[in-house]
Short mmCIF file of the C-alpha atoms (twelve columns), coordinates in Angstrom:
data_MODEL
# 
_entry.id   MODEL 
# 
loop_
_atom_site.group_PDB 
_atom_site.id 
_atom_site.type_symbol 
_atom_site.label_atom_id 
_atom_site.label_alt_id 
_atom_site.label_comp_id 
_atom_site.label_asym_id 
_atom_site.label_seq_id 
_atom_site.Cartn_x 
_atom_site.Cartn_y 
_atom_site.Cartn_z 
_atom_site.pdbx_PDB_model_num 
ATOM 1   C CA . UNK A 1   0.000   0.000  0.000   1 
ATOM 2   C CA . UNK A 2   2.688   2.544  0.385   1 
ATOM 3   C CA . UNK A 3   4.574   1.589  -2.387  1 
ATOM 4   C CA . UNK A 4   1.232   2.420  -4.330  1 
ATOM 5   C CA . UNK A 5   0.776   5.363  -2.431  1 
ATOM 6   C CA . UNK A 6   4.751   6.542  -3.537  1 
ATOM 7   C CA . UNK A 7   3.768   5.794  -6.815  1 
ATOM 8   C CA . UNK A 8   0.906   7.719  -7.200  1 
ATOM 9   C CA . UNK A 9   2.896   10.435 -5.841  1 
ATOM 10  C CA . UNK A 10  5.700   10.107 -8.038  1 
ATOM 11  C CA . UNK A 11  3.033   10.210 -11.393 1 
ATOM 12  C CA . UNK A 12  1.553   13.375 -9.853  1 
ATOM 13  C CA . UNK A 13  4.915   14.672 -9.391  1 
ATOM 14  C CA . UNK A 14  5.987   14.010 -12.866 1 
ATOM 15  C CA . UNK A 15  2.629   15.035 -14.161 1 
ATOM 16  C CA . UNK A 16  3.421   18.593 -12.551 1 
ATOM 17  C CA . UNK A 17  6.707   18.931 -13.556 1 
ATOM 18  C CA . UNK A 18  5.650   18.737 -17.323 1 
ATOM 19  C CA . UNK A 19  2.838   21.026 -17.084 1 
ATOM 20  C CA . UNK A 20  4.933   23.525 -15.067 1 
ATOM 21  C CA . UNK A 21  7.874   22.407 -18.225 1 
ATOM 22  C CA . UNK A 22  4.729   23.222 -20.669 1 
ATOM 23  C CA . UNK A 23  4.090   26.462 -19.172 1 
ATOM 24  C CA . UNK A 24  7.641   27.820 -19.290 1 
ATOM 25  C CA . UNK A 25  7.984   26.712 -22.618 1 
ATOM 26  C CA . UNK A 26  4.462   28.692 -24.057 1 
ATOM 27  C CA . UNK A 27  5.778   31.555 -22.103 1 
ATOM 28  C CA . UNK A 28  9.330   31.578 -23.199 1 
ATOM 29  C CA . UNK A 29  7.640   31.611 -26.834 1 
ATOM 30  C CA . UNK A 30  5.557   34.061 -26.349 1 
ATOM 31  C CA . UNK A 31  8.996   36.327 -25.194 1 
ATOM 32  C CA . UNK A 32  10.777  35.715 -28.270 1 
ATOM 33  C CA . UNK A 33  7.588   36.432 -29.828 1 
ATOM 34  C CA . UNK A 34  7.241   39.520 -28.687 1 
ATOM 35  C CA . UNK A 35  10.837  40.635 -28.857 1 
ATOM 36  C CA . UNK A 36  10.486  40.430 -32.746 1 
ATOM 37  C CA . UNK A 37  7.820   42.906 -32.585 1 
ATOM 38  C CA . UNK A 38  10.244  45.546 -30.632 1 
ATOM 39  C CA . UNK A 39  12.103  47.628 -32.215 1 
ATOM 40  C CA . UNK A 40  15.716  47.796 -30.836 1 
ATOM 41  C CA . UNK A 41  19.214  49.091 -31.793 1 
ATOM 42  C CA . UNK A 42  21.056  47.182 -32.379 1 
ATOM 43  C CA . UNK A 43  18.263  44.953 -33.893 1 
ATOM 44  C CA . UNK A 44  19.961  41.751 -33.077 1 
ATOM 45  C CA . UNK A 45  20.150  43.049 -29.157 1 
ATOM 46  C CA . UNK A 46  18.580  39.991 -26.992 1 
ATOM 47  C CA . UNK A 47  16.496  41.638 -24.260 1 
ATOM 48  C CA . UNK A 48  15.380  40.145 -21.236 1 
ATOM 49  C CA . UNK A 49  12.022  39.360 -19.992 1 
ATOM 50  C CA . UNK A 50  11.964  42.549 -17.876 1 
ATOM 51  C CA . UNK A 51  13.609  45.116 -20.274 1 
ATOM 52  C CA . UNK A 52  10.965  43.336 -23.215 1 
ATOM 53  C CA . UNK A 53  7.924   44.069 -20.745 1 
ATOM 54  C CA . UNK A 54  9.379   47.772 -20.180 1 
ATOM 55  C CA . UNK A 55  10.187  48.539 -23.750 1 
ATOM 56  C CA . UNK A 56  6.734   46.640 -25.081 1 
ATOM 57  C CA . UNK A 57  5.214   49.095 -22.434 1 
ATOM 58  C CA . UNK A 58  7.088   51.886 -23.685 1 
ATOM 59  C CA . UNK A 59  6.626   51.174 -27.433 1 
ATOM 60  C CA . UNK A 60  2.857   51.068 -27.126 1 
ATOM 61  C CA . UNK A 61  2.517   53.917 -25.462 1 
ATOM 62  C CA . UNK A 62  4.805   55.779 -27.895 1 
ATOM 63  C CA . UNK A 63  2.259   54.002 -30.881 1 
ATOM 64  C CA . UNK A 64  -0.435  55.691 -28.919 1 
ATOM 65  C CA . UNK A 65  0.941   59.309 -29.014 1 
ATOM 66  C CA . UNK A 66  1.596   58.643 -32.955 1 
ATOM 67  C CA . UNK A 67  -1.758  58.201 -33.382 1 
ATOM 68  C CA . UNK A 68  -3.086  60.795 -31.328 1 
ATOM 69  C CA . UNK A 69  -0.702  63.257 -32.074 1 
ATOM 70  C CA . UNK A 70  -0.127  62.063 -35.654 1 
ATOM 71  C CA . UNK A 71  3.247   61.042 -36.963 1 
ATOM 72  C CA . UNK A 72  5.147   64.387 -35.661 1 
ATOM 73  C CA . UNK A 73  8.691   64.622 -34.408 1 
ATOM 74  C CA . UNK A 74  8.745   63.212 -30.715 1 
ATOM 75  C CA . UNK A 75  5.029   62.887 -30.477 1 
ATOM 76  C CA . UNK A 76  5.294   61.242 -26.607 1 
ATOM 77  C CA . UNK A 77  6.344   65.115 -25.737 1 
ATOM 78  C CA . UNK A 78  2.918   66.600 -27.371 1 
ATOM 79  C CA . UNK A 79  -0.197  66.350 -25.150 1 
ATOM 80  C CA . UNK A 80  -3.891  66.715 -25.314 1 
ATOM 81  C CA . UNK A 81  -4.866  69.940 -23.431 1 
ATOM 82  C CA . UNK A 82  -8.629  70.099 -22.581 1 
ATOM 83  C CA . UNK A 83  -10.409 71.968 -25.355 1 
ATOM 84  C CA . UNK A 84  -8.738  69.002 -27.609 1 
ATOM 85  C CA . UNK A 85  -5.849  70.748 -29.038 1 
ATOM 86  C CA . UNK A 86  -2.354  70.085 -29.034 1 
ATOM 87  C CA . UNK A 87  0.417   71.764 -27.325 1 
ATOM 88  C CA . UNK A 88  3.713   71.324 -26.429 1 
ATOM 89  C CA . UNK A 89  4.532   70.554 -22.820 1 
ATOM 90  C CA . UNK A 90  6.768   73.305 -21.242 1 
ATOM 91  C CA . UNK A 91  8.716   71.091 -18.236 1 
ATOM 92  C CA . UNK A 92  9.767   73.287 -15.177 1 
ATOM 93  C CA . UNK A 93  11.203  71.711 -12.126 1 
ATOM 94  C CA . UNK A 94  12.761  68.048 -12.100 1 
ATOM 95  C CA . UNK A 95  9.704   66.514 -10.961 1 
ATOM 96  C CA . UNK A 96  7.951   67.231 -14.388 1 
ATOM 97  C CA . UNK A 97  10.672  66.691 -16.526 1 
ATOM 98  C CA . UNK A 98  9.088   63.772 -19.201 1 
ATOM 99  C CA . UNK A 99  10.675  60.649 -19.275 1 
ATOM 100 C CA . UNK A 100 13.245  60.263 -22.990 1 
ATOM 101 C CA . UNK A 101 11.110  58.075 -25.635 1 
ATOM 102 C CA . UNK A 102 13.570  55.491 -26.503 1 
ATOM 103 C CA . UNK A 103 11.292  55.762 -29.846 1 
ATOM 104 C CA . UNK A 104 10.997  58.578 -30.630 1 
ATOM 105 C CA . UNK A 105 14.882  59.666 -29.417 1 
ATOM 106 C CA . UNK A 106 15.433  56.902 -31.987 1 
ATOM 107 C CA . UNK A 107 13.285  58.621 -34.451 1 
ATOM 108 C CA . UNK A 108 15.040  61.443 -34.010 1 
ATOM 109 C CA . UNK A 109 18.138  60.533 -34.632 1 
ATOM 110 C CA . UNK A 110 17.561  58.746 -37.451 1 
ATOM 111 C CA . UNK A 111 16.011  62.042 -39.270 1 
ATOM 112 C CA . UNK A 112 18.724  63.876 -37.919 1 
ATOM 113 C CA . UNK A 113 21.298  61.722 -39.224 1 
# 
C-alpha cells in the first residue's frame, strides 16, 4: 500500500513537472515572440524578460501618441490639453521633466542623421 501510495505520488509529481515544463515553454515563446515585434538598436540586441515588458510598455505607449498626435517629431512630448488641441509641454522643475522616448529619441536621430 505505500509503495502504491509513492507511486501515485511520483506520477503526480511528474505530471506537474511537465505542465509547469509546458508552461515555461508557451511563455518563453511568447517572449521571443514579442521581442520580434520591438524595435531595438542594435536589432539583433537579446532583451530580457523585464527590459521586453518595459520597452513593449514603452513602445505602445509611444504608438499611442503617434496616433493621437499624428506622426510628428517626438510625439510622446505633445499632449492633449482640454479643449482638444495640441500643445507642447513646457517642463519646469525636475519633478515634471518627461521621461526620454527610446522611440521617438530613436526617431530622431535617425532624421537627424
Amino acid at each position: 500500500m505505500a509503495a502504491e501510495k509513492k507511486e501515485e505520488s511520483s506520477k503526480q509529481r511528474y505530471q506537474a513537472n511537465a505542465r509547469e515544463r509546458d508552461r515555461t515553454y508557451s511563455v518563453n515563446t511568447a517572449f521571443s515572440a514579442l521581442r520580434t515585434l520591438i524595435p531595438t538598436e542594435p536589432a539583433d540586441r537579446k532583451l530580457s524578460k523585464i527590459e521586453t515588458l518595459r520597452l513593449a510598455s514603452s513602445y505602445i505607449n509611444h504608438l499611442g501618441a503617434v496616433l493621437v498626435a499624428g506622426p510628428i517629431d517626438q510625439p510622446c512630448l505633445r499632449v492633449e490639453n482640454s479643449s482638444g488641441l495640441y500643445r507642447t509641454n513646457h517642463w519646469t522643475g525636475l519633478q515634471k521633466r518627461p521621461q526620454v522616448c527610446t522611440f521617438c529619441l530613436a526617431m530622431h536621430k535617425k532624421y537627424v542623421s
